[in-house]
C-alpha positions in Angstrom: 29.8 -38.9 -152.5 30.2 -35.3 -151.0 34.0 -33.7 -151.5 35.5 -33.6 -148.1 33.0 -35.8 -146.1 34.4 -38.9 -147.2 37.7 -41.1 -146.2 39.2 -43.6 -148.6 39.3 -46.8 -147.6 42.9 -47.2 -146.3 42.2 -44.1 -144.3 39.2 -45.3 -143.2 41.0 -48.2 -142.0 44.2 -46.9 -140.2 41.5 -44.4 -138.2 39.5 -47.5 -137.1 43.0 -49.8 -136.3 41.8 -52.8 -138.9 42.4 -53.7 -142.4 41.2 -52.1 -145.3 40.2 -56.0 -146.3 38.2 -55.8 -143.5 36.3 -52.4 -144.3 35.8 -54.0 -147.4 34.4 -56.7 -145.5 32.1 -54.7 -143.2 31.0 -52.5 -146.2 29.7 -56.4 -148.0 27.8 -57.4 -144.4 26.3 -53.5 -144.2 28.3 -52.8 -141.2 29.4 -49.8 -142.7 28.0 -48.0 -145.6 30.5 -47.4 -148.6 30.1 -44.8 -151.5 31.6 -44.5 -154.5 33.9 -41.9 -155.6 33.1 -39.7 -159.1 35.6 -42.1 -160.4 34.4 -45.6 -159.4 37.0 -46.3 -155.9 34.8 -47.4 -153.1 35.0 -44.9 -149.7 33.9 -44.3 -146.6 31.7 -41.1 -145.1 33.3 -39.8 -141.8 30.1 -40.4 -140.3 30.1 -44.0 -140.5 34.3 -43.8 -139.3 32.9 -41.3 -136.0 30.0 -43.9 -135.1 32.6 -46.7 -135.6 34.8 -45.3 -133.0 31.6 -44.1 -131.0 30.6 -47.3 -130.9 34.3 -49.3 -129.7 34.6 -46.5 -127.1 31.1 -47.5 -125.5 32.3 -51.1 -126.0 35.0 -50.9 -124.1 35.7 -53.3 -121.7 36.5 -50.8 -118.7 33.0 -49.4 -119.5 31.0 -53.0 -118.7 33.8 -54.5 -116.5 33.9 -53.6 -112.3 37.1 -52.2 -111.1 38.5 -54.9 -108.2 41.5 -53.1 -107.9 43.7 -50.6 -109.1 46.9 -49.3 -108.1 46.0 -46.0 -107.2 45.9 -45.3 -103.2 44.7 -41.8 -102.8 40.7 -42.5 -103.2 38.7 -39.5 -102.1 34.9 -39.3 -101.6 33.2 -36.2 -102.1 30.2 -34.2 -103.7 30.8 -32.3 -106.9 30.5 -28.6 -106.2 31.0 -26.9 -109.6 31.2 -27.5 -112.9 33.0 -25.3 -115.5 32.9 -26.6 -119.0 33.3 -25.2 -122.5 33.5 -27.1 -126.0 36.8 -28.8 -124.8 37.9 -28.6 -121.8 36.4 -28.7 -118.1 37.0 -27.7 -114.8 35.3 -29.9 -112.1 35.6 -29.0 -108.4 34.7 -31.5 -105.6 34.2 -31.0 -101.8 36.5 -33.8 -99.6 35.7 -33.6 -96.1 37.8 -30.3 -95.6 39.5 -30.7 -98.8 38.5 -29.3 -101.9 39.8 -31.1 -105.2 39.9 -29.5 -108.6 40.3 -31.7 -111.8 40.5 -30.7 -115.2 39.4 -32.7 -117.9 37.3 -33.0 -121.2 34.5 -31.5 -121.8 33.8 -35.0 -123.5 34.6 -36.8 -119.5 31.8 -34.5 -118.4 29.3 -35.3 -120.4 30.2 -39.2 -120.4 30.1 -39.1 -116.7 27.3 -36.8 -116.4 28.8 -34.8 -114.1 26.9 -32.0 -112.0 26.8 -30.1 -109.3 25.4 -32.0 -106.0 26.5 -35.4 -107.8 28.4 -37.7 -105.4 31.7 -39.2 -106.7 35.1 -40.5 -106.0 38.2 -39.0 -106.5 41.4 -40.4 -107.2 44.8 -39.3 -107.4 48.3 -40.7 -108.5 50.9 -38.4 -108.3 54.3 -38.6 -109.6 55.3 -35.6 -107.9 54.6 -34.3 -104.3 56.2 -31.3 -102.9 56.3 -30.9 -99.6 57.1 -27.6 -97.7 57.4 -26.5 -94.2 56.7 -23.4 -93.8 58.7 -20.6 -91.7 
């Protein structure tokens, strides 16, 4: 076991949203690899909890399911014009017909998506909020 690169099992656990039974059970089937501590408790690397969680979020269901509706009305089609990311966050403009549309997200979104420049997509937008101005 490496000091700081490990979770204890009820950690582990509460991270991942299941029992610490059931990491117990997951460490017996090899589903996850457990260590022991310098004095004998069983825990679990943070590697094995981050590829856990890697893995549900590429199980999701929204991942392998189609969309046949959704609530939001204000769908726009466009092609992605720039991209602007750093470590975190990202800045993604995309041309609409005469509009242009900026979102910002996760650097993480734009990697998932693959985002890039020339890339068609569709935008869509659910506003709480819309001001409305005339002007002069």
């Amino acid at each position: 076991m490496v000091p700081g690169r490990s979770l204890r099992i009820g950690q582990a656990a509460e991270l991942l949203g299941v029992g610490i039974e059931t990491i117990r059970r997951w460490g017996t089937d090899g589903r996850i690899a457990l260590e022991r501590s310098a004095g004998g408790q069983r825990v679990v690397p943070i590697v094995e909890v981050s590829r856990l969680l890697a893995e549900r979020r590429g199980e999701r269901p929204s991942a392998a399911t189609p969309i046949v509706a959704q609530s939001a009305r204000n769908r726009f089609e466009g092609i992605v014009s720039h991209v602007e990311a750093d470590r975190v966050a990202a800045v993604v403009e995309v041309l609409c017909g005469p509009h242009r549309l900026v979102s910002l997200m996760t650097a993480e979104a734009v990697a998932e998506l693959g985002l890039a420049v020339g890339q068609r997509v569709v935008c869509v937008v659910k506003a709480t909020n819309v001001i409305v101005e005339v002007p002069g």
